[in-house]
C-alpha positions in Angstrom: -46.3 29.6 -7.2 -44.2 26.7 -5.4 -45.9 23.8 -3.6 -43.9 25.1 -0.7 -45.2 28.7 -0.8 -49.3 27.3 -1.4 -48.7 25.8 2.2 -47.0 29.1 3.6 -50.1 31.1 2.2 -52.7 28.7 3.3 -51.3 28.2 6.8 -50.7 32.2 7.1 -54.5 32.7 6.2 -55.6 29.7 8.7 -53.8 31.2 11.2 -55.3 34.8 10.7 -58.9 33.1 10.6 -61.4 33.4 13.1 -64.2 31.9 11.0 -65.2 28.6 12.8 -66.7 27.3 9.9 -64.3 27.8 7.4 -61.9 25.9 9.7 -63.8 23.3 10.2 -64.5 23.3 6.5 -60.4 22.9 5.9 -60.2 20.3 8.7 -62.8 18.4 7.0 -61.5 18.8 3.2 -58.3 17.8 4.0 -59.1 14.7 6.5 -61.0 13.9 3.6 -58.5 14.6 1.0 -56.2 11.5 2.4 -58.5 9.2 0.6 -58.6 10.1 -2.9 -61.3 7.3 -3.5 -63.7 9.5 -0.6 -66.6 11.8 -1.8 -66.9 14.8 -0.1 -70.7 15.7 0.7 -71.6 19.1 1.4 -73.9 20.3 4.7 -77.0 21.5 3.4 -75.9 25.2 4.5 -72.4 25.2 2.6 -74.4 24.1 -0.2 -76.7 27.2 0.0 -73.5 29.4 -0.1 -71.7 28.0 -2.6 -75.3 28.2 -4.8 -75.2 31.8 -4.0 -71.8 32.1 -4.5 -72.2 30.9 -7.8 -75.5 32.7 -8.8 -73.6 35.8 -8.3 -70.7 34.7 -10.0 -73.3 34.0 -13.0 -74.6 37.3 -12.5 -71.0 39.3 -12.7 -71.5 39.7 -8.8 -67.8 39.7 -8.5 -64.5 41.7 -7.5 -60.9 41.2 -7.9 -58.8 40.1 -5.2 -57.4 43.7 -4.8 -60.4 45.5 -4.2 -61.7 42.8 -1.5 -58.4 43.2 0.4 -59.1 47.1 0.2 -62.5 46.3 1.6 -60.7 44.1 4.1 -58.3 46.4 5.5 -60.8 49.6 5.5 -63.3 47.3 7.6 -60.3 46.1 10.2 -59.8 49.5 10.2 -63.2 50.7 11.9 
């Protein structure tokens, strides 16, 4: 995938969002991002869900990208 396509996914998928926090999140990673020599530090609740996130990863707690946009559209759906 093209640098220029990245940006047209990520920008489609920001503009779809209604998650607060993962727009902020975004906002924040990229402000950040400008400095390459900048540390990002994680809130203590993004930590917890990344640990989680990557306990079930460890665990085989995962599904493909298909199946979670099937989940997706079938709960837009309702």
């Amino acid at each position: 995938m093209t640098s220029i396509e990245l940006k047209e996914k990520v920008i489609s998928q920001i503009h779809i969002t209604e998650d607060n926090d993962a727009l902020e999140f975004i906002l924040e990673f990229l402000t950040q991002n400008e400095d390459r020599n900048s540390t990002y530090t994680f809130s203590d609740d993004l930590r917890k869900r990344l640990d989680i996130s990557v306990e079930q990863s460890n665990n085989g707690e995962l599904i493909s990208e298909e199946e979670e946009r099937k989940l997706t559209e079938e709960w837009l759906e309702k």
